[in-house]
MARPA-843728 format. One record per residue: residue in three letters; x, y, z of N, C-alpha, C in turn; residue number from 1. Coordinates in nm, 3 decimals. Atoms other than C-alpha are relative to their C-alpha. Example, Ala and Ser with C-alpha at 12.3 -4.5 7.8 and 13.67 -1.06 7.14 Angstrom:
("ALA", (0.089, -0.119, 0.000), (1.230, -0.450, 0.780), (0.090, 0.120, 0.000), 1) ("SER", (-0.082, -0.119, -0.006), (1.367, -0.106, 0.714), (-0.077, 0.109, 0.073), 2) 
//
This chain:
("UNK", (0.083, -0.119, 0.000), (0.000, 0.000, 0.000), (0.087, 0.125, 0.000), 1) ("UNK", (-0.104, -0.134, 0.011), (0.301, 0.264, 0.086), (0.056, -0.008, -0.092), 2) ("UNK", (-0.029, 0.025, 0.162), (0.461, 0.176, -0.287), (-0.101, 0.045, -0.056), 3) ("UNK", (0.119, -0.009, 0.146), (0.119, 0.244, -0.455), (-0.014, 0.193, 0.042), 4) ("UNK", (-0.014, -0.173, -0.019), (0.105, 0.608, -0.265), (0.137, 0.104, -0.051), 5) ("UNK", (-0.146, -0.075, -0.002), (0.483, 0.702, -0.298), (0.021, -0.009, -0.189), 6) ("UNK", (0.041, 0.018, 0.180), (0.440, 0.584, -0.658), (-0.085, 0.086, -0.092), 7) ("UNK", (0.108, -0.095, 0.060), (0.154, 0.785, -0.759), (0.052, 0.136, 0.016), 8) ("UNK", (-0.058, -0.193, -0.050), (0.284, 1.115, -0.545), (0.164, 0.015, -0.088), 9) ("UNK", (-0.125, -0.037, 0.074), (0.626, 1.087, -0.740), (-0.037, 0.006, -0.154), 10) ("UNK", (0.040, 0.050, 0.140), (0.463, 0.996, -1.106), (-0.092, 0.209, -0.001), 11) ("UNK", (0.086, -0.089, -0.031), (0.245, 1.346, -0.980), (0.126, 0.131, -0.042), 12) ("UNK", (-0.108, -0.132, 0.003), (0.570, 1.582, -0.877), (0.090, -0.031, -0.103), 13) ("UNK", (-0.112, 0.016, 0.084), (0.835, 1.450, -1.146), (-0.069, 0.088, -0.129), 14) ("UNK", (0.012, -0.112, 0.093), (0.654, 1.684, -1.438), (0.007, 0.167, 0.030), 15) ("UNK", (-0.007, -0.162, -0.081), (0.640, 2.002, -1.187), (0.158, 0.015, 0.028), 16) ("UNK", (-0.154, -0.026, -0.049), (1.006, 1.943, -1.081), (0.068, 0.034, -0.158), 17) ("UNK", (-0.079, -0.052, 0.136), (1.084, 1.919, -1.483), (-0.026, 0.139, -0.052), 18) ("UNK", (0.024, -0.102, -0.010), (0.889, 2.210, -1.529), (0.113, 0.102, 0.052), 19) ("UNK", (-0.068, -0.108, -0.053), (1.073, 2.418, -1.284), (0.149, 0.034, -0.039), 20) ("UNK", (-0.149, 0.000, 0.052), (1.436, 2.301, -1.381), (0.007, 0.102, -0.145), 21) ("UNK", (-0.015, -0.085, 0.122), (1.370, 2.402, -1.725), (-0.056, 0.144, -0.017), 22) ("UNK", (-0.021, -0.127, -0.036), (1.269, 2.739, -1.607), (0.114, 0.043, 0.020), 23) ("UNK", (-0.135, -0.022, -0.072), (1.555, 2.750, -1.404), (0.099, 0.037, -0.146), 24) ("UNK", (-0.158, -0.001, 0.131), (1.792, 2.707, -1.717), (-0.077, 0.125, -0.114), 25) ("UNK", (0.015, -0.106, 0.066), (1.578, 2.911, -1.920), (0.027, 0.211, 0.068), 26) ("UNK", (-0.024, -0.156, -0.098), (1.626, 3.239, -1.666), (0.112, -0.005, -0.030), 27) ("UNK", (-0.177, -0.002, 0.020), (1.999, 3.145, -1.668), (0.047, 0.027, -0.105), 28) ("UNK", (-0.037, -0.010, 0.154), (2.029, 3.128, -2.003), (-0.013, 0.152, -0.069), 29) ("UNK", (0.027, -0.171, 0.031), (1.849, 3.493, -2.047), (0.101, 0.100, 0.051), 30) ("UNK", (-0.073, -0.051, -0.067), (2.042, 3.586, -1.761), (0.149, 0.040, -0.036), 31) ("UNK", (-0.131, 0.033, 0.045), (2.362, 3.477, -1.915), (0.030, 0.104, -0.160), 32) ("UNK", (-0.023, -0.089, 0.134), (2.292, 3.670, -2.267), (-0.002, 0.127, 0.023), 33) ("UNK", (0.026, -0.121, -0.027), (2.195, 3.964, -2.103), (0.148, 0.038, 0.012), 34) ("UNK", (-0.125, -0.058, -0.032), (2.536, 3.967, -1.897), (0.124, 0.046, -0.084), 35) ("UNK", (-0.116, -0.026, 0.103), (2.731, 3.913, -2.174), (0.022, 0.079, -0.106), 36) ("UNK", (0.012, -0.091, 0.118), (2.588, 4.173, -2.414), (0.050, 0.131, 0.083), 37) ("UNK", (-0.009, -0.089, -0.039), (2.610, 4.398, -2.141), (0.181, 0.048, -0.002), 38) ("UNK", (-0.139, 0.010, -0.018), (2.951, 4.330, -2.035), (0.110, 0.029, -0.099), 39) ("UNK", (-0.071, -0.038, 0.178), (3.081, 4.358, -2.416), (-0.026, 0.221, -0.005), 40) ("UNK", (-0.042, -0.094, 0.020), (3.010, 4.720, -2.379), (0.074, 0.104, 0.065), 41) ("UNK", (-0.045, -0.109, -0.090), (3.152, 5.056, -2.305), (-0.044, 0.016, 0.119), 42) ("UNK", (0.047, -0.034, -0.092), (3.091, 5.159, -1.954), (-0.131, 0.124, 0.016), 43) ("UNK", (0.096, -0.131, 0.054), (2.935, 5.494, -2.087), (-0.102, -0.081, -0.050), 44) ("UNK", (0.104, 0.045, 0.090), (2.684, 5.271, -2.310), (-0.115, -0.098, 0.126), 45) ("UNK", (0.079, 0.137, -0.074), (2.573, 4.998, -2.017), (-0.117, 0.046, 0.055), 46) ("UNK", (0.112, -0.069, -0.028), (2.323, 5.244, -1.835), (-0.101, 0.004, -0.145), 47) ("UNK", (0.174, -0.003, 0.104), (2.096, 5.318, -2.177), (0.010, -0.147, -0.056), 48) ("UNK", (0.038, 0.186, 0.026), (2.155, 4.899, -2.262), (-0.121, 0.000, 0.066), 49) ("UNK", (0.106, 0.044, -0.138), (2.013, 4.821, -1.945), (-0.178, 0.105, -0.027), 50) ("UNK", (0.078, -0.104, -0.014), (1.742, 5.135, -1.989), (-0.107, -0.084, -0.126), 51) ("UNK", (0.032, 0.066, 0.158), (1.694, 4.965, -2.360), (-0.110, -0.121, 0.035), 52) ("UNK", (0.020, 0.193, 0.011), (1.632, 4.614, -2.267), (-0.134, 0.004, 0.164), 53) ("UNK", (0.052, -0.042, -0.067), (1.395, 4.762, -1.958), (-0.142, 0.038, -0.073), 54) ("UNK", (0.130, -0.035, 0.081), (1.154, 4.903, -2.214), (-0.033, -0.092, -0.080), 55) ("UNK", (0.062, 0.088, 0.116), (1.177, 4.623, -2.447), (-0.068, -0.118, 0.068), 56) ("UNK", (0.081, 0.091, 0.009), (1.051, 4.389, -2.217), (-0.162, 0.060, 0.110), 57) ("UNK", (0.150, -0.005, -0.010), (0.749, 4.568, -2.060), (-0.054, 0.119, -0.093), 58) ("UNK", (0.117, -0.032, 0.097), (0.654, 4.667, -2.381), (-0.041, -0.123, -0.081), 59) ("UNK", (0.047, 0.122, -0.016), (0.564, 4.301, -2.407), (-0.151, -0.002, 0.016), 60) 
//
């Protein structure tokens, strides 16, 4: 009977846990392009990037 519960409740959370991972990597991944576009520029330029990429996504 504790196999048929622990069975069911894991068959339940193992698509929510994949879910979340592949969030996870997708944030990182954004996270990671962001840094690196940023990082590629002038110091003078990184404020209106950042300002840029601020408007472009809540004009979503």
């Amino acid at each position: 009977m504790r196999s048929a519960i622990k069975s069911d409740f894991q068959s339940f959370e193992r698509p929510r846990q994949k879910n979340v991972i592949l969030r996870a990597i997708q944030k990182f991944w954004e996270f990671s392009n962001f840094y690196g576009e940023y990082n590629s520029l002038a110091p003078s330029q990184r404020r209106k990037f950042v300002l840029d990429k601020n408007n472009s996504v809540s004009d979503r």
